[in-house]
N, C-alpha and C positions, 0 to 999 in steps of 0.2 A: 411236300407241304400240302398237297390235294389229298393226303390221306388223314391229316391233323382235320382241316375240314370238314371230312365224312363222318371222323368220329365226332365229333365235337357238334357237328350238327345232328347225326343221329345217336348221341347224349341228349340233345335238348329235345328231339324228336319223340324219346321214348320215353324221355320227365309228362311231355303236356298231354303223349298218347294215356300213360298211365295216370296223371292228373283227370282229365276225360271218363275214363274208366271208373275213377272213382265217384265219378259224378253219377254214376250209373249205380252201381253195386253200395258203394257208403258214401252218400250224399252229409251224411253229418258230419263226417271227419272230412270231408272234401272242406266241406264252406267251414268248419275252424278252423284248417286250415291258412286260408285265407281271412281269419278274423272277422267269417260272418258267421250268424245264427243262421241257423236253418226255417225258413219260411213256413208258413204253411197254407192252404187252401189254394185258391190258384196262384200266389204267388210262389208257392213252393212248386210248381209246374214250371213257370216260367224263369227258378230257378235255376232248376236240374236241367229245363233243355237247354235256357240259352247258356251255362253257362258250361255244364257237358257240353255241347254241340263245338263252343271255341274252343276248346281246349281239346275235342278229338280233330277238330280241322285241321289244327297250327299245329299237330303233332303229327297226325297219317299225311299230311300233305308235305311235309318235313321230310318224314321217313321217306315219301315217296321219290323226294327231288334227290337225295341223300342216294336212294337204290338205284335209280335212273343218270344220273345225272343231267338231268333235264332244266335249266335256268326255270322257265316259267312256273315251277311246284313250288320255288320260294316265296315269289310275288304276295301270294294270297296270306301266309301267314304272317309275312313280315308285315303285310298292312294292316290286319287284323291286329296285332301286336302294339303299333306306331300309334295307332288309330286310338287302343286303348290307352297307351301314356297319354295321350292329347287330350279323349274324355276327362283322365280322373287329374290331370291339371284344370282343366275347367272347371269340376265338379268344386274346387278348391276356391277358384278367380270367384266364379258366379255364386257358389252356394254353399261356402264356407265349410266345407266337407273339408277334415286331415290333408293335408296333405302327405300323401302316400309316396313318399321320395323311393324308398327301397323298390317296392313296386314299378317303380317309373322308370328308373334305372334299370333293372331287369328287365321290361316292356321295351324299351329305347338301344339294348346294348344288346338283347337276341335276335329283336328288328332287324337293325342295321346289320348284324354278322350274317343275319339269313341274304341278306341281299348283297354282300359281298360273296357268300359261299357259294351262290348260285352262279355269280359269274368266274367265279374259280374254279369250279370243279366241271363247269359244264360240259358235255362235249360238245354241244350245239354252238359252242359260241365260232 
């Protein structure tokens, strides 16, 4: 079963590393992607880092806890993840923005598998 884990974590690892990546190399097909236009002037900065910058975290830090097997490499993604289902439910509550169910879902159900996979496969534990 530690090895259903591995793959399945370093699957998800190597969608947000390559997700990331695209944020770098083709930011316009990154953000259709994700059902956004692509920015421009400094908000198109603050695009591309912040939103490449989450998407190589939660993916090299992934990979990293996946090659290691080290509990703590999941923590940071999985909150990062958790973190953003909880945003774009609010963004919904406070300020009438879609609610993005698909998305939340996805954000809520790699969350939680990061933070079971880490204490399953660890060997630190």
């Amino acid at each position: 079963m530690m090895n259903v884990y591995r793959l399945v974590g370093g699957l998800f690892g190597a969608f947000f590393t390559l997700m990331g990546l695209r944020w770098a190399f083709d930011p316009a097909s990154a953000a259709e992607s994700l059902g956004m236009v692509l920015l421009n002037g400094s908000a198109l900065s603050t695009q591309i880092g912040d939103l490449g910058s989450f998407f190589i975290t939660v993916g090299v830090m992934t990979l990293i806890g996946v090659i290691t097997q080290t509990r703590h490499w999941f923590y940071a993604p999985s909150m990062l993840l958790l973190v953003a289902a909880l945003y774009r439910s609010l963004a919904t509550l406070m300020y009438g923005a879609p609610f993005a169910l698909s998305s939340i879902i996805i954000e809520v159900v790699v969350g939680l598998f990061l933070i079971v996979t880490g204490s399953r496969i660890s060997k630190d534990s």
